[in-house]
MARFI-854274 format. One line per field, with one value per atom (N, C-alpha, C, O, CB): atom name; residue in three letters; x, z, y; chain. Coordinates in Angstrom, 2 decimals, m for minus. Glycine has a CB too. Layout:
! residues N
a <- (CA	...) .
r <- (ALA	...) .
px <- (X	...) .
pz <- (Z	...) .
py <- (Y	...) .
c <- (A	...) .
END
This chain:
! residues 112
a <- (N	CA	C	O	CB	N	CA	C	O	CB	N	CA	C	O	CB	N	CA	C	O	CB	N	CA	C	O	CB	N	CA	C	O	CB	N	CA	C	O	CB	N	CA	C	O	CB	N	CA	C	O	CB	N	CA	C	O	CB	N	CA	C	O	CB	N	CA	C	O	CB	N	CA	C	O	CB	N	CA	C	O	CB	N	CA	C	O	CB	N	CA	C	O	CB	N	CA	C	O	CB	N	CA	C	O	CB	N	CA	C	O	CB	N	CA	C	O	CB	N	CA	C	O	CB	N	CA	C	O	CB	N	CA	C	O	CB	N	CA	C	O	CB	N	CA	C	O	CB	N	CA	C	O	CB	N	CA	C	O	CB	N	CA	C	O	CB	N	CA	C	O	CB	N	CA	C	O	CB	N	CA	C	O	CB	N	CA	C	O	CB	N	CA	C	O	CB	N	CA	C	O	CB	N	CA	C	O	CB	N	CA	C	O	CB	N	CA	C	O	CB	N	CA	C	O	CB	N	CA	C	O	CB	N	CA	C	O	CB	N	CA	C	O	CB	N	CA	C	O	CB	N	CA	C	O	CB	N	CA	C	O	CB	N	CA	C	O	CB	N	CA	C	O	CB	N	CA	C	O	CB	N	CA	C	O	CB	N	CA	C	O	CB	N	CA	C	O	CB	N	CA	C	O	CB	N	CA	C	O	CB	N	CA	C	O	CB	N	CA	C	O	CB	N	CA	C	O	CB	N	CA	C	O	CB	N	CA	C	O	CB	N	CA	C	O	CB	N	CA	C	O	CB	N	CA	C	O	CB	N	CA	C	O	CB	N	CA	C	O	CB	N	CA	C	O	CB	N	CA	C	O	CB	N	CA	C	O	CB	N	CA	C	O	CB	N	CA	C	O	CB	N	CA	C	O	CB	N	CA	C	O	CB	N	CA	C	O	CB	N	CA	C	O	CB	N	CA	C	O	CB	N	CA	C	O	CB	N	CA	C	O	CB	N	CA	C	O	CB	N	CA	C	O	CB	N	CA	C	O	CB	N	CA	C	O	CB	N	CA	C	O	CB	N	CA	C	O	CB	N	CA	C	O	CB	N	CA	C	O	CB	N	CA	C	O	CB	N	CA	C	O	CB	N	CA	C	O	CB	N	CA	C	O	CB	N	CA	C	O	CB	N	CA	C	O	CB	N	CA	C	O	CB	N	CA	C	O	CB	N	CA	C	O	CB	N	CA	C	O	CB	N	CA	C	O	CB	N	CA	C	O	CB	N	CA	C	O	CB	N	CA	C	O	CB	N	CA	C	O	CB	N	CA	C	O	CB	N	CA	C	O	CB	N	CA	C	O	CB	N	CA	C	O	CB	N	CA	C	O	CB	N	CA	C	O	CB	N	CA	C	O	CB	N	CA	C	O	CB	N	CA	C	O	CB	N	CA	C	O	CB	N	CA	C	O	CB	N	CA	C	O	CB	N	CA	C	O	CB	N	CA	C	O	CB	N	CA	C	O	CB) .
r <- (UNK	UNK	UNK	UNK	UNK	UNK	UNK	UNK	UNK	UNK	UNK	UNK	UNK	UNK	UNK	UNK	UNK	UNK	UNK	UNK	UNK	UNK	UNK	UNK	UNK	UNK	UNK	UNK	UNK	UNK	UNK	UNK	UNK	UNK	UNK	UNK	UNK	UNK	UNK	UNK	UNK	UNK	UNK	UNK	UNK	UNK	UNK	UNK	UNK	UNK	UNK	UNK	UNK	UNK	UNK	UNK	UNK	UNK	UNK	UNK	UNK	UNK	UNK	UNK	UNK	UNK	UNK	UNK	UNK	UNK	UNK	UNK	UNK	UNK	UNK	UNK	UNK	UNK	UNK	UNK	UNK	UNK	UNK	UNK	UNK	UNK	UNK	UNK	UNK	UNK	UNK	UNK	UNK	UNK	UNK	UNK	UNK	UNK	UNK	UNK	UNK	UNK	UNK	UNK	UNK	UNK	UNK	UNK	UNK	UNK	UNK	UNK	UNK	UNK	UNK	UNK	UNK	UNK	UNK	UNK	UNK	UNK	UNK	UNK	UNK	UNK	UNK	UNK	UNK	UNK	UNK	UNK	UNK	UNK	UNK	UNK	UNK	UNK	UNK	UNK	UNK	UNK	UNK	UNK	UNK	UNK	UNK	UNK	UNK	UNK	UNK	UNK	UNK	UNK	UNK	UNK	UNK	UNK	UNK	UNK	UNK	UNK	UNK	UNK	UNK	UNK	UNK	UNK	UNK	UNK	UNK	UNK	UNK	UNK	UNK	UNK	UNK	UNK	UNK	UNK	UNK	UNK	UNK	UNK	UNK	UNK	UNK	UNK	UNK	UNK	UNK	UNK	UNK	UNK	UNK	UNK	UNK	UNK	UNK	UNK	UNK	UNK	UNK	UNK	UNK	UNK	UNK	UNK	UNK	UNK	UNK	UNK	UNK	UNK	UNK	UNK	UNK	UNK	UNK	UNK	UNK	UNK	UNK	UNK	UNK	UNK	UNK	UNK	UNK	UNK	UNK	UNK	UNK	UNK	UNK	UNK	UNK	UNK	UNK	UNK	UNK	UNK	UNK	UNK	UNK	UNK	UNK	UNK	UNK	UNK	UNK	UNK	UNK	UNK	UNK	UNK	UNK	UNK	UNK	UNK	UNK	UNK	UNK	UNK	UNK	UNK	UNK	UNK	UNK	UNK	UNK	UNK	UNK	UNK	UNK	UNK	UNK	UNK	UNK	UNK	UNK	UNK	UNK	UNK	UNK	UNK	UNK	UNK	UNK	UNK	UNK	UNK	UNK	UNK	UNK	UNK	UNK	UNK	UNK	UNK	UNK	UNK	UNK	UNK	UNK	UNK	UNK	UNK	UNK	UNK	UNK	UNK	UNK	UNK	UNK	UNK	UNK	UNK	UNK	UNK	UNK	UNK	UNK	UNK	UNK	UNK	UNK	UNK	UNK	UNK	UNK	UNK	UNK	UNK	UNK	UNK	UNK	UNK	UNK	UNK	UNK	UNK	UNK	UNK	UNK	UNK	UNK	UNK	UNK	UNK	UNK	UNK	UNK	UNK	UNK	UNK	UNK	UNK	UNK	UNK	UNK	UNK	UNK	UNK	UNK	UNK	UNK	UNK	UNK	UNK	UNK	UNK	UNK	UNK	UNK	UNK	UNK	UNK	UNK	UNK	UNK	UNK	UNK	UNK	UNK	UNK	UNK	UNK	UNK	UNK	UNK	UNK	UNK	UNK	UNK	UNK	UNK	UNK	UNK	UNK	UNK	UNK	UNK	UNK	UNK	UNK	UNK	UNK	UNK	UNK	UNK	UNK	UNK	UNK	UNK	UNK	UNK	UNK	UNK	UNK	UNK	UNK	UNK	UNK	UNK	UNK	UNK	UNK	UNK	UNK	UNK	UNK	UNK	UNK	UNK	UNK	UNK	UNK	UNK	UNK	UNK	UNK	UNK	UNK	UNK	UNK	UNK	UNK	UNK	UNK	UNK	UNK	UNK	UNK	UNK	UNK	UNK	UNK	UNK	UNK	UNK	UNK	UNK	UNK	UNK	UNK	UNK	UNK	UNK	UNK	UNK	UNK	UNK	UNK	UNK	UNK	UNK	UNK	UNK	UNK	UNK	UNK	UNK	UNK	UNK	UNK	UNK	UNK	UNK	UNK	UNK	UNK	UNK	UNK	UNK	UNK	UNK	UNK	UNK	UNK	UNK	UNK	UNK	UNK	UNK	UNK	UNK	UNK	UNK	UNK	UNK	UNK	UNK	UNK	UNK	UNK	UNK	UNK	UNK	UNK	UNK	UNK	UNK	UNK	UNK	UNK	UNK	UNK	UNK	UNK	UNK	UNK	UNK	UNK	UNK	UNK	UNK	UNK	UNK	UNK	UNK	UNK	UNK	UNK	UNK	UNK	UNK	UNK	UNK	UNK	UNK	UNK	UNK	UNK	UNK	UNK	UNK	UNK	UNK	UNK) .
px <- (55.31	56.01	55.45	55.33	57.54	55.12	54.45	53.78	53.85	54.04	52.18	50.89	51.18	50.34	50.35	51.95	52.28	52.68	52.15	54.04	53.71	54.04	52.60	52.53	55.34	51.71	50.51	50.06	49.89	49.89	49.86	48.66	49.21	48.51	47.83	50.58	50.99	50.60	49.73	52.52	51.17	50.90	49.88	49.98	50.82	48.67	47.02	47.19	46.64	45.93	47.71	47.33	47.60	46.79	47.71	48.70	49.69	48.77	48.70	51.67	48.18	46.99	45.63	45.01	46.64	45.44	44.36	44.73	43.92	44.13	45.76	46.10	46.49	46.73	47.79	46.47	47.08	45.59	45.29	48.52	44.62	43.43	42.43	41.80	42.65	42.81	42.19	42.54	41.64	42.57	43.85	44.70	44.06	42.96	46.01	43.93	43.27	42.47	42.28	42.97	41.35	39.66	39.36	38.53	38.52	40.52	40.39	40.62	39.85	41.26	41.92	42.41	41.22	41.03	43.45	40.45	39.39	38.20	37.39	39.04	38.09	37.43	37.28	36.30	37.98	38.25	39.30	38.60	38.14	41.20	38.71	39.24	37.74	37.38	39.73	36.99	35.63	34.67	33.70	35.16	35.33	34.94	35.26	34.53	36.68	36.34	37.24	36.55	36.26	39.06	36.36	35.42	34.04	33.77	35.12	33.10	31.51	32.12	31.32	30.17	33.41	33.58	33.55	32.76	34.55	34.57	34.64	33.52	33.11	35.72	33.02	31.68	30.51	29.66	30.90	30.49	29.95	30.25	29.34	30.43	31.65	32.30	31.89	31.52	33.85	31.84	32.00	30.40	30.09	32.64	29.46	28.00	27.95	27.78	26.65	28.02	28.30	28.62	28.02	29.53	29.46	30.71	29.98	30.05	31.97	29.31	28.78	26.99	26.36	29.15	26.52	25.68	25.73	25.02	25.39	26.59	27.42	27.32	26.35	29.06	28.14	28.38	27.00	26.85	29.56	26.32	25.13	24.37	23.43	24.47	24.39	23.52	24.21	23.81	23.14	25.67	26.72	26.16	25.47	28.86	26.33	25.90	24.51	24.49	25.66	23.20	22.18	22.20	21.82	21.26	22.99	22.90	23.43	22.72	23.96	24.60	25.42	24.32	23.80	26.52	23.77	22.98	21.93	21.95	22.66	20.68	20.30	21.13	20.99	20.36	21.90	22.91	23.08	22.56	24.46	23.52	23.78	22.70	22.76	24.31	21.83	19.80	19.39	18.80	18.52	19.68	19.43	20.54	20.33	19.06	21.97	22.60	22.14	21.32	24.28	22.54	21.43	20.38	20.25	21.28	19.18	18.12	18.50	17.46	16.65	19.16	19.83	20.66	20.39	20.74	21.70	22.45	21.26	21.53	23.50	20.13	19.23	18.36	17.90	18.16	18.36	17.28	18.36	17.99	16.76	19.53	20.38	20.67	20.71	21.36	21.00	20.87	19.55	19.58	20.36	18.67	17.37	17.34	16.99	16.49	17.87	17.72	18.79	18.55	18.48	19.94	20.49	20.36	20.82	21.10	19.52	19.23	18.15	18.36	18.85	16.84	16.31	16.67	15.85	15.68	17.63	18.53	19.10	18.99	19.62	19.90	20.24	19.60	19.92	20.61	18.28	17.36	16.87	16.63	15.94	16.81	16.27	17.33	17.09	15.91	18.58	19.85	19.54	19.35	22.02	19.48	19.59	18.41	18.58	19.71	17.06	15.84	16.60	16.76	15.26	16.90	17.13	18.00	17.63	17.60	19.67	20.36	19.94	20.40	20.82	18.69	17.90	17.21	17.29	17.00	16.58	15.55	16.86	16.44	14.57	18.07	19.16	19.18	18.87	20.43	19.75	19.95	19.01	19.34	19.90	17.52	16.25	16.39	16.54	14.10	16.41	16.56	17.88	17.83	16.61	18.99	19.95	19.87	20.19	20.79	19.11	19.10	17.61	17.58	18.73	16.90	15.77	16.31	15.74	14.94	17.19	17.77	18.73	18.91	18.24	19.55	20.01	19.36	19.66	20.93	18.48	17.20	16.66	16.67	16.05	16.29	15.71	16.62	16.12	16.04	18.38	19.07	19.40	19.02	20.35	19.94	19.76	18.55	18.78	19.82	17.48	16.17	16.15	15.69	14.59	16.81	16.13	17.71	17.47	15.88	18.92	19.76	19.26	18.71	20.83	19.22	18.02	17.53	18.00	16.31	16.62	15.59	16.26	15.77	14.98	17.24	18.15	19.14	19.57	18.93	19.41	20.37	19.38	19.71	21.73	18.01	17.25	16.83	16.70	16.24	16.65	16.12	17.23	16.98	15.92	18.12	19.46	19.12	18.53	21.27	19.43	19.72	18.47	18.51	19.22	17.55	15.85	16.37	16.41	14.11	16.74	17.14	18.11	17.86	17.46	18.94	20.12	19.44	19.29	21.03	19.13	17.82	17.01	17.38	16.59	16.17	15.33	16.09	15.53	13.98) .
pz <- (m14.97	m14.90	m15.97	m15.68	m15.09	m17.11	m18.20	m18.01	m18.29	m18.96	m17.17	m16.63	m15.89	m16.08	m15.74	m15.30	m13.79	m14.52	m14.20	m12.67	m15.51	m16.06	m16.99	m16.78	m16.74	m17.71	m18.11	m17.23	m17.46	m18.17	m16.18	m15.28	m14.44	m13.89	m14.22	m14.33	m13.77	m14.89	m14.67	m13.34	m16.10	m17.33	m17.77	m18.27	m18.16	m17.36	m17.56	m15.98	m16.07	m17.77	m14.74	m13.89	m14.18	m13.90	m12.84	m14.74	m14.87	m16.15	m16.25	m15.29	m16.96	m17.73	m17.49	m17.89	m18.58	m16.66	m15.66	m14.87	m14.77	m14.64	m14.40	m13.22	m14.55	m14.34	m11.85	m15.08	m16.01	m16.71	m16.73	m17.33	m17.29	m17.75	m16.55	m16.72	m18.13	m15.17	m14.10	m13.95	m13.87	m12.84	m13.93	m14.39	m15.17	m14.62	m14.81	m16.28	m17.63	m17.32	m17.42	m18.66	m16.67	m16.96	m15.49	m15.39	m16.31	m14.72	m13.93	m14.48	m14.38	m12.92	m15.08	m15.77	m16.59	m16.57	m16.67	m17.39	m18.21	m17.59	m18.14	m19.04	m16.24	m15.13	m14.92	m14.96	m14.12	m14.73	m14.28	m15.18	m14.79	m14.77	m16.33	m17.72	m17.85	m17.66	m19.09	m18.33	m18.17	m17.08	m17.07	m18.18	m16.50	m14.69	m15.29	m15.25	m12.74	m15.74	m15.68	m17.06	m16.98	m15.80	m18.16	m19.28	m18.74	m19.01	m19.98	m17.87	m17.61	m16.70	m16.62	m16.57	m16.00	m15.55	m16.26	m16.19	m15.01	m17.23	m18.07	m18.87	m19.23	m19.04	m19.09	m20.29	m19.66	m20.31	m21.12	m18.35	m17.24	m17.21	m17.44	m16.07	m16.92	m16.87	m18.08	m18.06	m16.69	m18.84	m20.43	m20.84	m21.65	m21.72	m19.98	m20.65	m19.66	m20.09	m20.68	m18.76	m17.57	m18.00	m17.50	m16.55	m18.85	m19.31	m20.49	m20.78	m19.85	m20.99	m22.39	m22.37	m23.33	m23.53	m21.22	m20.60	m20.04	m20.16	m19.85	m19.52	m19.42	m20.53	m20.83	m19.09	m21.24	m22.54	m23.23	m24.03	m23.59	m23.10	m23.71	m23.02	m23.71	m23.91	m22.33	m21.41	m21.62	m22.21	m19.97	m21.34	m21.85	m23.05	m23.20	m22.20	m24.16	m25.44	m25.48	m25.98	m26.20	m24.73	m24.99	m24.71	m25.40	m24.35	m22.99	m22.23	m23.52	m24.08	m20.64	m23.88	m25.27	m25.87	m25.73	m26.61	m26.87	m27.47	m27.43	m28.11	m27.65	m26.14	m25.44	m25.61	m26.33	m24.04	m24.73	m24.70	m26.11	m26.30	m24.16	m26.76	m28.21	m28.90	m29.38	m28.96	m29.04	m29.33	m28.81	m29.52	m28.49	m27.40	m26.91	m27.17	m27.15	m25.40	m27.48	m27.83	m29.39	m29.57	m27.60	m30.38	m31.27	m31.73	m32.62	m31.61	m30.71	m30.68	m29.72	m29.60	m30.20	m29.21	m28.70	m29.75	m30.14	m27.52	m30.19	m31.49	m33.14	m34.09	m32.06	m32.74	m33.93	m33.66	m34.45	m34.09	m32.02	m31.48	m31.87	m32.33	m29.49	m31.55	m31.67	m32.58	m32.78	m31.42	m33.42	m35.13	m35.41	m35.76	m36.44	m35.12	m35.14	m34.74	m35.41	m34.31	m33.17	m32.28	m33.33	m33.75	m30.07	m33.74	m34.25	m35.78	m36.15	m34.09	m36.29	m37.70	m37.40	m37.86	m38.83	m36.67	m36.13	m35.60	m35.46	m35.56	m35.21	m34.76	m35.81	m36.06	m33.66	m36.86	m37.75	m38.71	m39.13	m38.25	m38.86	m39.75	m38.94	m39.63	m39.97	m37.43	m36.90	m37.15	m37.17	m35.50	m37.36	m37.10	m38.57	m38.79	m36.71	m39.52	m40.55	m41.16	m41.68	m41.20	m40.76	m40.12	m40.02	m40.85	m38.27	m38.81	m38.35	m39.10	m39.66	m37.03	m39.32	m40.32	m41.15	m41.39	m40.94	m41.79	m42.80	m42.25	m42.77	m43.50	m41.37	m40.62	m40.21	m40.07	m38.78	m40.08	m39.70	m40.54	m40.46	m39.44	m42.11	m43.24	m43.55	m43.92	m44.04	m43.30	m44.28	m42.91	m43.40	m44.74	m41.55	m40.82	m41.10	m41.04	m39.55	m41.40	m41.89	m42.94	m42.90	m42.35	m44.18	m45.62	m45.20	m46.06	m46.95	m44.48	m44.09	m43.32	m43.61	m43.29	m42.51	m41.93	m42.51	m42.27	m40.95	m43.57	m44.42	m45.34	m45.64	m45.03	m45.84	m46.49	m46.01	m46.69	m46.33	m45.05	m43.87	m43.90	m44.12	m42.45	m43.55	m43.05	m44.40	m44.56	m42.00	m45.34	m46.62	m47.08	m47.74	m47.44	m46.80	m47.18	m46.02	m46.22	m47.04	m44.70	m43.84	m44.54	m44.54	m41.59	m44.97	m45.54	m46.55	m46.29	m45.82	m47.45	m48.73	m48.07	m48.38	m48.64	m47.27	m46.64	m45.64	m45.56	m45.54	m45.21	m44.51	m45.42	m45.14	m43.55	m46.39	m47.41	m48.69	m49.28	m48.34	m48.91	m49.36	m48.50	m48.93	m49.75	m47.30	m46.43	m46.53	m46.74	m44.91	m46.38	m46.00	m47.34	m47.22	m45.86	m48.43	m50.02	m49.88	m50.01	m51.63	m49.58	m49.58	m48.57	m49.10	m48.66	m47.28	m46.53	m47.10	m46.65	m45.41	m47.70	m48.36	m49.40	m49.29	m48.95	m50.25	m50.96	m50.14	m50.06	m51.35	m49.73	m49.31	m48.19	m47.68	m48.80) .
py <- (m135.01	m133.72	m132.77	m131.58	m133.91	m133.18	m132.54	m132.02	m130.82	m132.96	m132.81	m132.72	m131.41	m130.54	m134.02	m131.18	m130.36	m128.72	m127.65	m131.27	m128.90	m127.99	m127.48	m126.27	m128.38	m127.79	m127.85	m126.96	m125.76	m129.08	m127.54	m126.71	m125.67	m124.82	m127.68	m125.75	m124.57	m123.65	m122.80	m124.53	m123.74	m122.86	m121.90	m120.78	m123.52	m122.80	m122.83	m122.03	m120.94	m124.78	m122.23	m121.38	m120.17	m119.29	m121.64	m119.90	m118.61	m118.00	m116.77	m119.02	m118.73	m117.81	m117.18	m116.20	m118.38	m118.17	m117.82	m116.55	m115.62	m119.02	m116.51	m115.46	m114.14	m112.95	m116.10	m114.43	m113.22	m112.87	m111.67	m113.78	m113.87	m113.37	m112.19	m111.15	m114.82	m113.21	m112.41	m110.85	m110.01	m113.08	m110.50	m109.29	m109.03	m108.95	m109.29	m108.79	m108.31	m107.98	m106.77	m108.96	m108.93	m108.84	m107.19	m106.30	m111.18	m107.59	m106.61	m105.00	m104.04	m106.99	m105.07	m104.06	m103.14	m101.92	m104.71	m104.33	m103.87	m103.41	m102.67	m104.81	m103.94	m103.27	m101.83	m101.08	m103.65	m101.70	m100.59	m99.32	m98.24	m101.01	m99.80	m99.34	m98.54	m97.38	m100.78	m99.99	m99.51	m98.56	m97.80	m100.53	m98.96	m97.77	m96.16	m95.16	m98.17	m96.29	m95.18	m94.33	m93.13	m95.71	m95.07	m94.88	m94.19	m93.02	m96.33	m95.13	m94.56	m93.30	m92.37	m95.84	m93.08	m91.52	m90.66	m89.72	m91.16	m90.82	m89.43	m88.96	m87.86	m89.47	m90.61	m90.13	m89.45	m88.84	m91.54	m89.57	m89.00	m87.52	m86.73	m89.68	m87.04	m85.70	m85.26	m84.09	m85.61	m85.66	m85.05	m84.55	m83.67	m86.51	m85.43	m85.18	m84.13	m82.99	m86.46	m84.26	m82.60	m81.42	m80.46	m82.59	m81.24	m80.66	m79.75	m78.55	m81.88	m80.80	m80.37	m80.02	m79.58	m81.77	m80.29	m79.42	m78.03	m77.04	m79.96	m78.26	m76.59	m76.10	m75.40	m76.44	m76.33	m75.48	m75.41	m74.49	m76.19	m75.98	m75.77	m74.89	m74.48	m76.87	m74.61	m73.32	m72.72	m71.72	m73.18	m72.78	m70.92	m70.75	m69.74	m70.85	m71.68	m71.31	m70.30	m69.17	m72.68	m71.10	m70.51	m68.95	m68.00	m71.19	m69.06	m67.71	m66.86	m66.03	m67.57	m67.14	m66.09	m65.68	m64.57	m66.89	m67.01	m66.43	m65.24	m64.21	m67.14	m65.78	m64.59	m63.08	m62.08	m65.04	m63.43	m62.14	m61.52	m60.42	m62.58	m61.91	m61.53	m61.12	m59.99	m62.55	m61.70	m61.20	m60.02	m59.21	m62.24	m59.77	m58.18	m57.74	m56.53	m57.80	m57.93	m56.70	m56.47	m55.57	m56.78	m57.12	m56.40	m55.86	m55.01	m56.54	m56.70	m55.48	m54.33	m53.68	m56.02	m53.93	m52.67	m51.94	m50.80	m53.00	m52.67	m52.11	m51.36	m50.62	m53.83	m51.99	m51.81	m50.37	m49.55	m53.23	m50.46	m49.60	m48.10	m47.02	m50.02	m48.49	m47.17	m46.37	m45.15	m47.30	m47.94	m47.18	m45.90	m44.72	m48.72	m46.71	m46.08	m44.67	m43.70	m46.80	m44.73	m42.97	m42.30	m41.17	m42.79	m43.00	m42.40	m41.35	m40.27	m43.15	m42.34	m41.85	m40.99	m39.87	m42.96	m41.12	m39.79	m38.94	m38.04	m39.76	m38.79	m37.49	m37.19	m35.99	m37.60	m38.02	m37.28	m36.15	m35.04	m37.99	m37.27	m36.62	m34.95	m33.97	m37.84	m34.93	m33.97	m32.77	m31.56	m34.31	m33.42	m31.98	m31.60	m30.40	m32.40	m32.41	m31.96	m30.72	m29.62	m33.11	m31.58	m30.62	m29.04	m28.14	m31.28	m29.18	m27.73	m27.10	m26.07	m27.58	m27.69	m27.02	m26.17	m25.06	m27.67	m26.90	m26.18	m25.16	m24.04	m26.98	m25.31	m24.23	m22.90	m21.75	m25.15	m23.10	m22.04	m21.40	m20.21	m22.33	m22.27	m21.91	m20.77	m19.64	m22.98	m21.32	m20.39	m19.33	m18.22	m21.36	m19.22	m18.17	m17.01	m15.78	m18.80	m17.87	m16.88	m15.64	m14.45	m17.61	m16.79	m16.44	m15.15	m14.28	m18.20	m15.04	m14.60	m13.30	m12.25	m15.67	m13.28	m12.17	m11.29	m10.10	m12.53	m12.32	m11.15	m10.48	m9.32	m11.42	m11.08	m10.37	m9.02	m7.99	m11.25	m9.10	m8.79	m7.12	m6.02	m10.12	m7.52	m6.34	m5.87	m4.71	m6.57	m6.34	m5.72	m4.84	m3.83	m6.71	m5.15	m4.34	m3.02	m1.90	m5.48	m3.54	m2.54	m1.35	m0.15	m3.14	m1.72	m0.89	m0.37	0.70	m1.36	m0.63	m0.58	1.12	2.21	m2.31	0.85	1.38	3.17	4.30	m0.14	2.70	3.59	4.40	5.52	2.77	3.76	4.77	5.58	6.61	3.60	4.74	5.70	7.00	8.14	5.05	6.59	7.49	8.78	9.97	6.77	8.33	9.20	10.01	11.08	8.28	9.60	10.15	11.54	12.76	8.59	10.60	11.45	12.68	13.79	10.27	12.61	13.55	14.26	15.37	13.13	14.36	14.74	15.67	16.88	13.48	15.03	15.95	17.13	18.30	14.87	16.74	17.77	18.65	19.62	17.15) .
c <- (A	A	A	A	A	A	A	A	A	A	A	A	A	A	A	A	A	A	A	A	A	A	A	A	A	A	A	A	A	A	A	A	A	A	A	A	A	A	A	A	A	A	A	A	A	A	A	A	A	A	A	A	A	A	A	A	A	A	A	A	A	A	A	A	A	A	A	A	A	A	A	A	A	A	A	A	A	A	A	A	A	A	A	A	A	A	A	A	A	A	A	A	A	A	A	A	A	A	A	A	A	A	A	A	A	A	A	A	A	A	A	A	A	A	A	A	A	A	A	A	A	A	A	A	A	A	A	A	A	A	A	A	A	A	A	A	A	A	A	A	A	A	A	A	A	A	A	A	A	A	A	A	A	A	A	A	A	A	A	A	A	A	A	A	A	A	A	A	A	A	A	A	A	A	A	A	A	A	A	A	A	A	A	A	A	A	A	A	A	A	A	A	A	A	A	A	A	A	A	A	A	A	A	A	A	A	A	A	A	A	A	A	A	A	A	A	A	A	A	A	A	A	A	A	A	A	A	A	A	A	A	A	A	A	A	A	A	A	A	A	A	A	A	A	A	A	A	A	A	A	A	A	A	A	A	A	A	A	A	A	A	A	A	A	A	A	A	A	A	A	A	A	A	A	A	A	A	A	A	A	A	A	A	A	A	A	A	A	A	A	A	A	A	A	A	A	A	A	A	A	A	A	A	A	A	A	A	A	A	A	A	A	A	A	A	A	A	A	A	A	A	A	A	A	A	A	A	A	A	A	A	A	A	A	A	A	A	A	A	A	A	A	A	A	A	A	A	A	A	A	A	A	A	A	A	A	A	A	A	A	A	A	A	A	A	A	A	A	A	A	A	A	A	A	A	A	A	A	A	A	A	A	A	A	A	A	A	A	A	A	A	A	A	A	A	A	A	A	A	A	A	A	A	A	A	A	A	A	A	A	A	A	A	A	A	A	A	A	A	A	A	A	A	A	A	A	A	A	A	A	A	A	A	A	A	A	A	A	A	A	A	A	A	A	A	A	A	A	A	A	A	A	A	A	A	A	A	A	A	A	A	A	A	A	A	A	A	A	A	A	A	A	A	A	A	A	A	A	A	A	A	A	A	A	A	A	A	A	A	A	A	A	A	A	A	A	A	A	A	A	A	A	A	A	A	A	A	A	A	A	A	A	A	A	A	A	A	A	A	A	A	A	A	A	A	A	A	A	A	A	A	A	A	A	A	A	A	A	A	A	A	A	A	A	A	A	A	A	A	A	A	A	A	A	A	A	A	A	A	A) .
END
């Protein structure tokens, strides 16, 4: 009766190791998936990454190019400002002398 109970025992471990070893089956299956999904996953992201990058490389050489138009335009307004300035300062010159010129005239006529 001992013997019997024994090997039922030893069966019932057996049947339970079989369970297990399956389980771990399972387990492991289920493991080479995700690690599967995951190297997928993270290939992706590695090309989004690159594409960004890219992306990001021409927007700053765009952001650089602008700076650039920009500060030559500045420099050009400022250019001219000045060129207004010396045209202004040049025309009042200009109408002051030709007054100058008109109230002597007048005085001289007034005279003679």
């Amino acid at each position: 009766l001992a013997m019997q109970e024994k090997m039922q025992k030893v069966a019932q471990d057996e049947d339970k190791i079989a369970k297990l070893q399956s389980q771990v089956k399972k387990l492991e299956t289920s493991l080479t998936s995700t690690k599967q999904d995951a190297d997928k996953a993270q290939g992706r992201c590695s090309v989004q990454v690159s594409e960004y990058s890219s992306k990001l490389l021409l927007a700053e050489k765009k952001c650089n190019s602008l700076r650039d138009q920009l500060s030559e335009l500045t420099e050009s307004l400022q250019s001219r400002d000045q060129e207004i300035s010396k045209l202004k300062t040049d025309n009042i010159s200009e109408l002051d002398s030709i007054r100058r010129d008109t109230i002597l005239k007048s005085q001289h006529e007034e005279i003679v």
